[in-house]
N, C-alpha and C positions, 0 to 999 in steps of 0.2 A: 402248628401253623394257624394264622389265623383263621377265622371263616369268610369268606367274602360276598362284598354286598352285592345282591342281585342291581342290575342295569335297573328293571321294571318291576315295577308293584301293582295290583291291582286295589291294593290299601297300604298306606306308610300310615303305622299308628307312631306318634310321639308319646312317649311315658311307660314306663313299664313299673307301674302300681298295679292294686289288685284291677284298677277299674278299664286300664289299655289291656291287661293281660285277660279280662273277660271278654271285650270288645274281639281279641282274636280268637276266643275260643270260640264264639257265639256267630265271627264274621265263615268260621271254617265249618262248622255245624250247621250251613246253609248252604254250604258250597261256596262260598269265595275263599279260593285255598291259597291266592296268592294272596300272601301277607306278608309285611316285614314290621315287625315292631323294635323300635330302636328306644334304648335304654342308655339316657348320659352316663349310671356309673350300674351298679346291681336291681336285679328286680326286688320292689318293696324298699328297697334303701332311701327315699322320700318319708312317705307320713306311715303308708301303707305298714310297714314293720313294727311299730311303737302302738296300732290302734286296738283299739280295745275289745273286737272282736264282736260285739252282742250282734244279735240278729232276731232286733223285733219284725211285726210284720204291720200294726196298727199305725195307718197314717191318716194325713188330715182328709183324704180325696178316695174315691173309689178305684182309680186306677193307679195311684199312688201304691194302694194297697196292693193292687194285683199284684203289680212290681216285687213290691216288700216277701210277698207269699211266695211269688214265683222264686224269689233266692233261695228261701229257705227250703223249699220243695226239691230246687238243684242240688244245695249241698246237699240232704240225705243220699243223694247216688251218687254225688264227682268221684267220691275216692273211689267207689267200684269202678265207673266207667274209666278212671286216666291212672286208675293204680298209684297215686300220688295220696298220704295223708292228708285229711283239713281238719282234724281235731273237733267237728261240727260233732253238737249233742245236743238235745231236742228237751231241754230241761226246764222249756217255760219261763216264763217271767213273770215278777210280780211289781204292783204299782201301790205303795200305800200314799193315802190321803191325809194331809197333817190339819187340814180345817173342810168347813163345809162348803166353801167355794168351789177349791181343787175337786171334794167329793164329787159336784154337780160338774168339773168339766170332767173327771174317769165318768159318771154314770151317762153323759153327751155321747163321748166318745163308745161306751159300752153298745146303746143305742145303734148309735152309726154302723159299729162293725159285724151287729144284726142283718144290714142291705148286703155286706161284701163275702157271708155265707164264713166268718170267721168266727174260731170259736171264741168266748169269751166268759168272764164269771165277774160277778158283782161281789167282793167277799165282804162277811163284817170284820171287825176287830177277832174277835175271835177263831171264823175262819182263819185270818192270816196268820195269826199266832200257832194253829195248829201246823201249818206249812213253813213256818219261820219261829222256832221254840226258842232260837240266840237273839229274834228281834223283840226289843222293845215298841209296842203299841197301842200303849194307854191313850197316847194323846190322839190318834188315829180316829176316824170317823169310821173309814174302811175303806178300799181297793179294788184292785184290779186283778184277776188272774188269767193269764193268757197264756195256755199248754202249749201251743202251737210253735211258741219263742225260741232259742235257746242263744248257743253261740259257740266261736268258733277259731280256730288260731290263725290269724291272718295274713301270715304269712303262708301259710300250707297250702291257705283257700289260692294264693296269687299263683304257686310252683304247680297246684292242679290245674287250674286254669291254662298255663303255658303249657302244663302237660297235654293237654286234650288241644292244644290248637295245634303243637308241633307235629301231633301225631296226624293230624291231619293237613300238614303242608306244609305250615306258617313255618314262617323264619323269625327268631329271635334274639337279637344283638347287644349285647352289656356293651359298656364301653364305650360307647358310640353316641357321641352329643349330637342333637342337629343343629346345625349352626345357621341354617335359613331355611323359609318354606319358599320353595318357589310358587310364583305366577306365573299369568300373561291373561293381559286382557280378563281380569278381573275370573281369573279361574285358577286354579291351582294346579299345579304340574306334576311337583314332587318335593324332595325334601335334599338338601345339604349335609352335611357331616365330613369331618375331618377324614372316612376313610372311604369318601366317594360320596358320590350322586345316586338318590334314588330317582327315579322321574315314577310317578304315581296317578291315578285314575282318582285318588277321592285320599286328602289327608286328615286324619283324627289329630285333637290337640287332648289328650289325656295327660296331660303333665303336670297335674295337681299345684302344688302354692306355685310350679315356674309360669303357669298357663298365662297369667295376665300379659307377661311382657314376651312369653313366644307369641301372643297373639299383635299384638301391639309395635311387634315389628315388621306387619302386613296390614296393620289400618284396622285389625278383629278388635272390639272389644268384650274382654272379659274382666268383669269387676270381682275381683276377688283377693284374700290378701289374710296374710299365715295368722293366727293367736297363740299363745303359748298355752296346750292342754294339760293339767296335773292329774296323773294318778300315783297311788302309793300299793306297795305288794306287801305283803307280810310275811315272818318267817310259817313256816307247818302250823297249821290248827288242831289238835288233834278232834277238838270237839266242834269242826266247823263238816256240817253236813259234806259230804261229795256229792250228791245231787241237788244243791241248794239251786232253788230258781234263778235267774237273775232278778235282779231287785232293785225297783229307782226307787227314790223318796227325792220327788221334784222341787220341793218346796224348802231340803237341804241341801238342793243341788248337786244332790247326791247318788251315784249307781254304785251298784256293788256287782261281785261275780267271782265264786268260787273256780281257783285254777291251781290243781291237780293238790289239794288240800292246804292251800295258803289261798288268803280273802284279797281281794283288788278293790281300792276307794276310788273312783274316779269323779272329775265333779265339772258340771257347765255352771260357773258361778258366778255372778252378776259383778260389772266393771272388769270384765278379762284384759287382757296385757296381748296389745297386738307386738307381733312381731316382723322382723323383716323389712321394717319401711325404708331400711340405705340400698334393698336387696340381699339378696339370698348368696352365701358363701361360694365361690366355684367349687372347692372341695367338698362342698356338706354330702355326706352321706355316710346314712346312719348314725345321725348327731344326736345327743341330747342337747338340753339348754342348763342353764344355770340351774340349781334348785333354788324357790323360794318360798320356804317353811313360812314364814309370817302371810302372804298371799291366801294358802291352801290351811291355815289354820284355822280359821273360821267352821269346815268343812268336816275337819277333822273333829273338830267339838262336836259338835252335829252329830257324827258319826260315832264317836265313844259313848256318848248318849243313846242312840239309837241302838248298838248293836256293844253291848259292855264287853266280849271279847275280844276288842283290842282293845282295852286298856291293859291287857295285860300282854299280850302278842306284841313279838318283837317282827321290825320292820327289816325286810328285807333290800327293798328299793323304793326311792322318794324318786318319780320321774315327772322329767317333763319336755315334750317334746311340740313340734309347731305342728299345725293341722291348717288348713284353707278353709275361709268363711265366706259366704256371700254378703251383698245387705240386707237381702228379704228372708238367708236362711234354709233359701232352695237351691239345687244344683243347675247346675248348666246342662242339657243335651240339644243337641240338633244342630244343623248346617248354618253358620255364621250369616248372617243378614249381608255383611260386607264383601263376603268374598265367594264364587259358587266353589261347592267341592270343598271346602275348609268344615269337616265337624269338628265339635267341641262337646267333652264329657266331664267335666273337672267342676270342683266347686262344692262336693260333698257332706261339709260342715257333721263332721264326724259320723255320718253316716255310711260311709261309701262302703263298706263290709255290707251292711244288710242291703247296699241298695246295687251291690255291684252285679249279681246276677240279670234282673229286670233291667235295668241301665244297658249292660251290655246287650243282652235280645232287641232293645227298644231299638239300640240306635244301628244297629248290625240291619236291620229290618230296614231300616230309614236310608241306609247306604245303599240297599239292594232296591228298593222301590222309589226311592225319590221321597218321599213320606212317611211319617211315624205310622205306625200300623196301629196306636190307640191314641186318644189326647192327650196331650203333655203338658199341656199350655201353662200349666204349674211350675214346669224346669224350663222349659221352653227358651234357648239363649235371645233367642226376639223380642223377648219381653225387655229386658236390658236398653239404658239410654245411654249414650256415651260418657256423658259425664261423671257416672257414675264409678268411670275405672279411675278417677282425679285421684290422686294417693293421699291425698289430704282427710279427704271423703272415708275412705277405706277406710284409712285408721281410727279416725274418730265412730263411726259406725261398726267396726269388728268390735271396741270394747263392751258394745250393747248384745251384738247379733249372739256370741256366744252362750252368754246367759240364757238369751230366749229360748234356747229350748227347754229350758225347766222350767222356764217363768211360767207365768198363770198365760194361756191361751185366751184372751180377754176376746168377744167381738169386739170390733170397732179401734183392738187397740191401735196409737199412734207412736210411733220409733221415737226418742227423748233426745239423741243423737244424729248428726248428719243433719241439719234442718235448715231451712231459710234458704233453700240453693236457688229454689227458681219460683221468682216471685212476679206475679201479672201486675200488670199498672194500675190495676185498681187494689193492689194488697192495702198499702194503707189508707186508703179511704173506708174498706171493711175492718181491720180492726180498730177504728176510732168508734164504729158502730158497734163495738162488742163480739167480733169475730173470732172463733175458738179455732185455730189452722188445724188442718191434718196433712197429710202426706202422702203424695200419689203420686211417685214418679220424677221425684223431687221439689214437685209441684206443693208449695203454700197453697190449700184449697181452705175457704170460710167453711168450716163441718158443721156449726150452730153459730148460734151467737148468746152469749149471756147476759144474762137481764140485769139490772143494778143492782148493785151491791153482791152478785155471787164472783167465786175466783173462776177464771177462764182456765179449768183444767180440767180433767177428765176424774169422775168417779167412776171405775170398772164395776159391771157383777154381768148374770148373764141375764138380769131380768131388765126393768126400767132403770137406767142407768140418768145419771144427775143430769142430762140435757133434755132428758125425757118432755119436759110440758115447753121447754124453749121450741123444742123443734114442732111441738103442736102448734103456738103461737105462728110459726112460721107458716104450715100446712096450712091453717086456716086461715093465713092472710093470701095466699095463693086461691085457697079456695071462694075467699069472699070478699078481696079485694085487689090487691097487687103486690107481687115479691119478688124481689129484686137477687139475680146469682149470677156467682161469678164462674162463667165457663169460660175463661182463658184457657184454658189447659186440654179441654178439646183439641184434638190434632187436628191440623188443616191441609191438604193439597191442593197446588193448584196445579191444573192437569190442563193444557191448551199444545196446541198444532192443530194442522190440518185433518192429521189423521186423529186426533183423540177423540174424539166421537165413537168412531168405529171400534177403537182400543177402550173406551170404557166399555161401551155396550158386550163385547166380547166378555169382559171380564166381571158386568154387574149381570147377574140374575133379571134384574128390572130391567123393564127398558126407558133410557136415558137418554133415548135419541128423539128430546120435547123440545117446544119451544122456549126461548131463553128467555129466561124468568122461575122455572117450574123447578120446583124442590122433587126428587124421585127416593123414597126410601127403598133400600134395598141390600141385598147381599151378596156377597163374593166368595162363591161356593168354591168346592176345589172337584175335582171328576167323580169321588166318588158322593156326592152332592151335598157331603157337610159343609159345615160353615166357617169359613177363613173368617169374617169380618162380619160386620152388622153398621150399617152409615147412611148418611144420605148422599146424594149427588145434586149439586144447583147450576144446573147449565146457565154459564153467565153470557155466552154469546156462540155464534154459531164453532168458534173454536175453544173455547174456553165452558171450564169447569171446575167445579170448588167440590170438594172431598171432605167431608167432616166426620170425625169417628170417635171412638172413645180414649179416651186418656190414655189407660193401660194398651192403647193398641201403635202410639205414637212409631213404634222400631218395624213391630211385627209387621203393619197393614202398610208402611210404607216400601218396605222390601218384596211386600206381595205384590203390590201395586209396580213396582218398576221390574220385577222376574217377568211379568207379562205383558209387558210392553216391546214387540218386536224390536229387532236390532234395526231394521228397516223400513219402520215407522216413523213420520212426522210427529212426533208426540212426546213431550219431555214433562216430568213429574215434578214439583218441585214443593219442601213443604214449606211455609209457610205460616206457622203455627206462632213462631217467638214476633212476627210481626202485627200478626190481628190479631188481639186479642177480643173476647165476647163475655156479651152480656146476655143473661137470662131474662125477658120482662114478660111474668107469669100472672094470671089471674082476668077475672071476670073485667075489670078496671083498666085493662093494661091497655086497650084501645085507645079510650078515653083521655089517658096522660099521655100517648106517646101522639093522640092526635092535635091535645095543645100545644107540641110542640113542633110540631111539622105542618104543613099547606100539605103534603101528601094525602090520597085518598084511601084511609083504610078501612071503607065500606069492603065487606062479603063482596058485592060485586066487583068492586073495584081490586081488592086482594084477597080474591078465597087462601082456604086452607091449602099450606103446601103450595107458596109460590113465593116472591123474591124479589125485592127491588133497590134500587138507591134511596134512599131521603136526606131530607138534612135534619140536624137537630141541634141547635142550637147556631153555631157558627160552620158546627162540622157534616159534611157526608160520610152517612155508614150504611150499609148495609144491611137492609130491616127482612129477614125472613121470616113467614110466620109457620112455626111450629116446634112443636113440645117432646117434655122429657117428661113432663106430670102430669097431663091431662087435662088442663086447663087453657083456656084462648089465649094465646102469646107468641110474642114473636123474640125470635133470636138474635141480636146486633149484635155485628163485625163492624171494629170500629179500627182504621190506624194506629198502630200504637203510642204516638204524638196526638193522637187528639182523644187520647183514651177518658185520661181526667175530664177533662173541660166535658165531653159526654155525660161522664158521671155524676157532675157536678150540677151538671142543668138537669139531668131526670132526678137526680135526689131531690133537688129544691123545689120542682116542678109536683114532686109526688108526692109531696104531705098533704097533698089536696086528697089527693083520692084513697090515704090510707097506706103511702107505699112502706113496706118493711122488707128487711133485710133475709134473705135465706141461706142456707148451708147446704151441703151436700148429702146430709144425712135426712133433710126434708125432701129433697130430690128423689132419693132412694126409695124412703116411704111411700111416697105420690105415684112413683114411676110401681112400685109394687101392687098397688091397690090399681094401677089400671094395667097390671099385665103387663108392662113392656120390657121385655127380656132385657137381660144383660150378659154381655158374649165376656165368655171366660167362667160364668156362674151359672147360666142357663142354656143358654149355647154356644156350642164349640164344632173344629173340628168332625167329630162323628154325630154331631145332630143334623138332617135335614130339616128343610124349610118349614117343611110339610109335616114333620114329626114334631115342629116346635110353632107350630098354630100361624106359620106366616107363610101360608101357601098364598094370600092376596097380596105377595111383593112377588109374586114367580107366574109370569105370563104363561097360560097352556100352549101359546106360538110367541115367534119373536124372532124377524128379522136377522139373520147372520150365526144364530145360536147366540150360545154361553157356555160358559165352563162348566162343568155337572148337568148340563140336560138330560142327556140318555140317561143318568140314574132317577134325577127329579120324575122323567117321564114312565123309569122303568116302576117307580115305588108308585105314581098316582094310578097305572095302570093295576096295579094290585087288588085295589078297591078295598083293602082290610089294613087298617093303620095299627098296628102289633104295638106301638110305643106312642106316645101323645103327652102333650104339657098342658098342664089342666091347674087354674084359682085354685087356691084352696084358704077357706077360712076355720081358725076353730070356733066352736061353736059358747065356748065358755065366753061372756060377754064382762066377769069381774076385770078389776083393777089386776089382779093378780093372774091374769092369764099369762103362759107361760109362753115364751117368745121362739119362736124359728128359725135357724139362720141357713143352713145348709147340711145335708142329708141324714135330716130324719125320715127314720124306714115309713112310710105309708101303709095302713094294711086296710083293707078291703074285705068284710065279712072275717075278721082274724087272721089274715093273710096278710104277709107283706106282698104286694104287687107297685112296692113304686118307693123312690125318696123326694126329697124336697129338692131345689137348688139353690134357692135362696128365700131369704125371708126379712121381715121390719112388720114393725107394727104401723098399721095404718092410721093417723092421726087425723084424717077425715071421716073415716068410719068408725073411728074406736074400734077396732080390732086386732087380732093377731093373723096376718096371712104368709102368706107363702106363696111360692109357686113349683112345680114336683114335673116330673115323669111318670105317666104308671103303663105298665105296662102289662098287656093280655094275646093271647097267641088267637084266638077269635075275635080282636077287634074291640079296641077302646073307643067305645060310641055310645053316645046321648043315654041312650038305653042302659048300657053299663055303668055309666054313672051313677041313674037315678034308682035303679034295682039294687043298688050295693047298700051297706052299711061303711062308712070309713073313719080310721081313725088314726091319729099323728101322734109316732112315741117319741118321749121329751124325752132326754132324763131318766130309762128306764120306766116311765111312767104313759098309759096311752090316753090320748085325751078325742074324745068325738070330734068330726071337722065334717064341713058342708066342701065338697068338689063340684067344680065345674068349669065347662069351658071356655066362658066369656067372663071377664074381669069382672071385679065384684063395684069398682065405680067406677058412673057414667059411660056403661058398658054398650051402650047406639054410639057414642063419642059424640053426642050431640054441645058438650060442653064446650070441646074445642074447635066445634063451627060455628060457635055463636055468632 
């Protein structure tokens, strides 16, 4: 007889992969016992069955990693605690280097996993050859060794997983498709299936390549969409180690992994073969796909070269089955922007074995508290724009995504695919001038501009890369004359009613309850006083207000912004971002030209720093605020998107008087870095406070009505000992050849690590290399601790001396941008 569906759930997970069946092991191991997980046909019969098992733990992010370790940490005890095998063996993994590029990003990455207390080893050529006697490694620089690795049979990892939530309440159902997620009033109910009604408290979408269109038939977007993955198995080795490490060689696209004495090829190889775009079979499960020998042959040469025991080993299986990619290559977790009570876990890009442990705690935690319990803001499904779930998009974008994980980890790099989606009104007026686009959210952004006669592409490495002295040119016309950017892509809200006064002030830090005119920078803390958001506020009249924020925060900061908005408030959010677009006009000059074109008065008296007005300029009214992203005196224009050109067209022509040139975003970056000014997602997040990230002067010590995180803000300044702090940092090496920064290199202090970087560029104002870091001390990171330390920044497995300190390294009074 069958089993029958419970009436109530306090969780209806959809998908019964390894990564729903952690979610209920993880949701029961906290005590939410009421589960029901429902499975359209067997558990693992999706991607989960076919995946290849490894289980690294080095990722690109500190809490990435945690994640990563924390699986691996589970697996050594599942099978004892749920008596279920998982075939988990702790055999390490190795990484060879086939040129000196790759070299520098294993000894980056070696570096990095020094902050997250992971073990790791530098190997030469010869090292590796002693641990791998069947691999070939002449052409090899050298490696990576990481004992802590191993891997696991992935299917066993899913049945222990169901095993330890069953045993603790959960309900598990094969067979049982959901045929709708129910609402109401924009919250989630429960879930539909042919053999009844669940009604549910909080619905998880774990459904792996199905998740885009179960979401999609409640208004969720999830952009994601199947590739065909190839591995190949081979008959018995006799001479093939049984505790061979695992072993990539990224630069052949290549992983390898002994399984129970026959070798597995498996490869992420560049131009993949998306699949699924009519959709996905009703019947698939447990499918393979076609083989395509010619596809995967590339890999295979690769690989008999590499490792000359198969060329004589016979092949036991040539597979190839679909796996889920994103565009960015990250997965999904967290509560959907669109709908409350809808979580989503899916999107794994063949990771979801090493990643299903930490995944499932994260978001198990996030179900029972309202909140991720560490920052995520890397998977974060908020990040996501809608457009991105277009299947047109997908496909052409999964042929790239897959590759990229083997590809070179470039900074700066830009996706080659998916491009041109969303372009501001001044796109082609920037590339007439030489504008090199990047990609941000599907956003055409100017990233340099090239000089004549170079080609408008990107040369990678990780030191000065080919735009290097363009984006100087650029910095120093901001810094000595006038530069011209294109911030269309800035998210915009406009936030008016009676009540939204009161409804911002509640939910910014600052207080925004100024007179109308007045730019308020500020943050959107959450209770326990980190940081949702980083923006300004411009009260344009006693009910109205304009919201301006960072790109990457377009999904996230607009769903925070409307969650907090009482049902019973005058007060409606609305974005506004594809209508204004905005212009950058930066530098010492920019008064000067924006006052030949206006009767407006833009004396200091007349428009200090951080205030706001109408003007006209040319035929048109926009919106002239004045202040910066680089540190330089400038004002920001909102301009209608019908009078976007004609704007452009009159300060272009207008500014060859006074020098004006063209900027990108990657001068931006620079400028904004040499004066300190954080960037949320890279500097702060989530678990940083205000106060721990040097912007305690946007957080009044009183304020009107409160704000959201007070009691913590109040409870850490009462402390009087700041344990953690964001501190300049420069290195001290002043050559051409100083080595570049970009995000978490370990910091140490007198030989100590006490701190990483967050982000980093070279500053083209000052000719140098900066940064900006965390360091952290249990007595207090103060003036005095700085200047009594010795400090120094490991690159590359290499340490290099660096000057710390708390105040930016230019025009650190900001006297610049009161000029």
């Amino acid at each position: 007889m069958a089993k029958q569906l419970p009436a109530n759930a306090d969780v209806a997970i959809i998908g019964g992969g390894v990564i729903g069946c952690s979610i209920a092991y993880h949701l029961t191991k906290i005590g939410i016992t009421n589960v029901v997980l429902l499975e359209r046909k067997m558990l693992t019969s999706g991607t989960t069955w076919h995946a290849a098992g490894l289980v690294g733990q080095l990722r690109a992010t500190r809490n990435m990693t945690e994640l990563a370790k924390y699986t691996s940490e589970l697996m050594r005890g599942l099978e004892e605690e749920t008596g279920q095998a998982t075939g988990f063996k702790q055999n390490g993994s190795i990484s060879i280097a086939k040129n000196d590029a790759r070299m520098e990003e294993f000894m980056r990455g070696a570096s990095m996993a020094k902050n997250f207390g992971l073990e790791i080893h530098v190997l030469s050529p010869g090292e590796i050859k002693e641990r791998l006697p069947h691999f070939n490694v002449e052409d090899s620089p050298g490696g990576l060794w990481l004992p802590g690795d191993g891997q696991t049979n992935p299917a066993d990892v899913t049945q222990a997983y169901a095993a330890g939530a069953r045993q603790r309440g959960a309900q598990i159902f094969e067979n049982t498709k959901v045929t709708r997620i129910l609402t109401e009033n924009g919250k989630a109910t429960g879930v539909e299936t042919a053999a009844g009604t669940v009604m549910a408290d909080k619905v998880v979408i774990a459904g792996g390549m199905w998740s885009r269109d179960i979401g999609a038939e409640i208004g969720v977007h999830i952009p994601l969409h199947a590739a065909e993955h190839f591995y190949m198995v081979t008959e018995p080795i006799d001479e093939l180690p049984r505790d061979m490490p695992v072993v990539r060689v990224p630069d052949e696209y290549a992983y390898y992994k002994e399984d129970a004495g026959k070798l597995m090829l498996g490869a992420f190889e560049p131009n993949a073969k998306p699949w699924g775009m009519g959709g996905i079979p009703e019947d698939h499960e447990f499918e393979t796909l076609p083989e395509d020998i010619d596809h995967f042959e590339p890999v295979l040469e690769y690989a008999m070269a590499r490792t000359p025991l198969l060329e004589t080993a016979g092949i036991s299986l040539f597979f190839n089955g679909p796996e889920s990619f994103t565009p960015d290559d990250a997965y999904y977790l967290g509560e959907a922007p669109e709908c409350k009570d809808i979580y989503v876990a899916c999107g794994f890009n063949s990771i979801g074995i090493q990643s299903s442990g930490g995944a499932g705690k994260v978001l198990s935690e996030w179900i029972r508290d309202g909140h991720a319990p560490i920052d995520v803001c890397d998977v974060d499904i908020r990040r996501v724009h809608p457009f991105q779930t277009n299947k047109n998009y997908l496909h052409d974008r999964t042929t790239e995504s897959l590759g990229l994980l083997y590809h070179m980890h470039w900074p700066y790099y830009q996706h080659t695919t998916g491009r041109g989606v969303r372009r501001s009104a001044f796109h082609n007026h920037f590339l007439e001038l030489g504008a090199v686009m990047g990609d941000t959210m599907g956003w055409e952004r100017p990233n340099w501009f090239a000089k004549d006669g170079m080609a408008k592409e990107y040369e990678y490495s990780f030191g000065r890369q080919n735009w290097h002295d363009c984006c100087t040119d650029e910095c120093h016309a901001a810094r000595d004359a006038v530069a011209l950017f294109d911030q269309a892509s800035f998210p915009k809200f406009l936030v008016k009613g009676k009540d939204s006064c009161a409804v911002l002030n509640r939910i910014c830090a600052n207080d925004v309850d100024r007179e109308p005119g007045k730019m308020i920078y500020t943050q959107w803390l959450n209770e326990r006083g980190g940081i949702e958001a980083d923006l300004t506020v411009t009260r344009l009249s006693e009910t109205e207000f304009l919201v301006v924020t960072a790109s990457g925060g377009q999904t996230r900061d607009f769903a925070w912004l409307q969650k907090h908005i009482p049902d019973d408030a005058h007060c409606i959010a609305t974005d506004i971002t594809s209508g204004l677009p905005m212009l950058g006009l930066m530098g010492p000059k920019s008064r000067d030209l924006l006052s030949s074109l206006t009767d407006a008065d833009l004396s200091n008296e007349a428009m200090p720093f951080a205030t706001s007005q109408e003007i006209d300029i040319g035929y048109a009214r926009v919106r002239a605020s004045r202040i910066t992203y680089v540190g330089e005196l400038g004002w920001e224009l909102y301009i209608p998107s019908e009078f976007a050109s004609h704007v452009f067209e009159t300060i272009w022509d207008a500014g060859q008087t006074f020098g004006l040139k063209p900027a990108g975003m990657h001068a931006m970056n620079a400028c904004r870095m040499e004066k300190g000014y954080r960037h949320w997602g890279h500097d702060i997040a989530d678990e940083d406070t205000p106060i721990e990230a040097g912007l305690g002067f946007a957080v009044p010590r009183e304020k009107d009505g409160g704000y959201i995180g007070q009691q913590a803000i109040a409870a850490q300044r009462a402390q009087n000992v700041l344990k953690k702090r964001m501190v300049a940092i420069c290195l001290e090496d002043d050559s051409a050849d100083a080595p570049m920064m970009y995000h978490e290199e370990p910091i140490y202090r007198d030989g100590v690590i006490v701190g990483s970087t967050t982000s980093g560029s070279w500053g083209h104002r000052l000719d140098k290399s900066l940064s900006l870091g965390y360091l952290h001390c249990e007595d207090g990171v103060t003036k005095d601790y700085l200047e009594s330390g010795s400090f120094e920044i490991e690159i590359a497995w290499q340490r290099y001396p660096a000057k710390v300190q708390l105040a930016p390294f230019y025009d650190p009074k900001s006297e610049r941008i009161k000029a």
